[in-house]
C-alpha positions as CSV (number, residue, x, y, z in Angstrom):
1,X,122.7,-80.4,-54.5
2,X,121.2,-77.2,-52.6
3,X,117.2,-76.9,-52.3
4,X,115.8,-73.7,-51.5
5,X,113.0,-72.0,-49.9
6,X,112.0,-69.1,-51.4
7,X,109.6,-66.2,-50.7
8,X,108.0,-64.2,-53.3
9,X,105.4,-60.9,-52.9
10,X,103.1,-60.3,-55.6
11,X,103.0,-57.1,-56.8
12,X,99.3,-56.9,-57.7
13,X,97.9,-57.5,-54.1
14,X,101.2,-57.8,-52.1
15,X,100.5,-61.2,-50.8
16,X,103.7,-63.2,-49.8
17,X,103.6,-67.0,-52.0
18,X,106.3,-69.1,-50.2
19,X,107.7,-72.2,-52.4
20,X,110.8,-74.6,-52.5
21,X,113.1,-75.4,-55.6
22,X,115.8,-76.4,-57.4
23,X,116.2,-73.6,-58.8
24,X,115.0,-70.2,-57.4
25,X,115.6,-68.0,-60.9
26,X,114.1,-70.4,-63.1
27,X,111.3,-71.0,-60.7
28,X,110.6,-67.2,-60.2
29,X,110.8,-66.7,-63.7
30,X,108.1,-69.6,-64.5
31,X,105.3,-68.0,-61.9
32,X,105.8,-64.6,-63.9
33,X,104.8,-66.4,-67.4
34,X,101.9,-67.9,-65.7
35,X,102.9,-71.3,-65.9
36,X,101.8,-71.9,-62.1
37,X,98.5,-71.9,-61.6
38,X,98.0,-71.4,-58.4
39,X,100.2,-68.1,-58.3
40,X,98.8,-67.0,-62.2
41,X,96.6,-64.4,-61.2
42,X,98.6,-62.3,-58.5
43,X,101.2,-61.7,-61.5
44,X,103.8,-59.9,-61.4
45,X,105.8,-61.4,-58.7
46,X,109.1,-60.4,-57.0
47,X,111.4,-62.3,-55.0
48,X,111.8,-61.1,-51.5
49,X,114.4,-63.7,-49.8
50,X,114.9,-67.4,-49.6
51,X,116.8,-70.2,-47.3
52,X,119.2,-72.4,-48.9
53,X,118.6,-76.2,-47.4
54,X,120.5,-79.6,-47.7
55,X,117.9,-81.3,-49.3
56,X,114.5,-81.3,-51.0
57,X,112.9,-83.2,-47.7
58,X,114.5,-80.1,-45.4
59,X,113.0,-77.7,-48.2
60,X,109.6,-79.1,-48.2
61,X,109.6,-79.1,-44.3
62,X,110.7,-75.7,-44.4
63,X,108.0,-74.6,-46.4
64,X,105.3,-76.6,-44.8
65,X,106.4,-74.6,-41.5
66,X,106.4,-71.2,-43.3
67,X,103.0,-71.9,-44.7
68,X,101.6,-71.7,-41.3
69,X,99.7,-68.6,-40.2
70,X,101.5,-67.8,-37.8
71,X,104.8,-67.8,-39.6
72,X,103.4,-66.0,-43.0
73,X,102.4,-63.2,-40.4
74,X,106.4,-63.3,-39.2
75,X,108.0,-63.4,-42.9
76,X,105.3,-60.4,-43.9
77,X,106.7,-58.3,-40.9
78,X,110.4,-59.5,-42.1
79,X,109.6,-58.2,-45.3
80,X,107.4,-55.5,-44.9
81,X,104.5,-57.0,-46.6
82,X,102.1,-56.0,-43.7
């Protein structure tokens, strides 16, 4: 089974949220109906890329290391979020 990380920019204050799933559609689709809190008030949010991984323990170490300043300021530039 594929995990993912996944990047999303909200569309209220175009701040890049990055996250790992299962299921990237169904995950995108549950920060959009508020059902995340942490990501609720930035609503609406779009999906901007993600990186498919072997399993959740890659995904979650992938997303750790995106979570870093230093990479959020890279993705932003990737994406032009900046």
């Amino acid at each position: 089974m594929s995990y993912f990380v996944y990047f999303l920019q909200s569309l209220k204050n175009n701040d890049l949220y990055v996250g790992s799933t299962e299921n990237v559609e169904q995950r995108l689709t549950l920060h959009n109906t508020g059902k995340v809190k942490s990501t609720k008030a930035y609503r609406p949010w779009k999906l901007v890329g993600f990186k498919e991984c072997k399993s959740r323990s890659e995904a979650t170490k992938q997303e750790k290391f995106f979570k870093t300043g230093q990479q959020k300021e890279i993705l932003k530039k990737k994406y032009g979020l900046t």
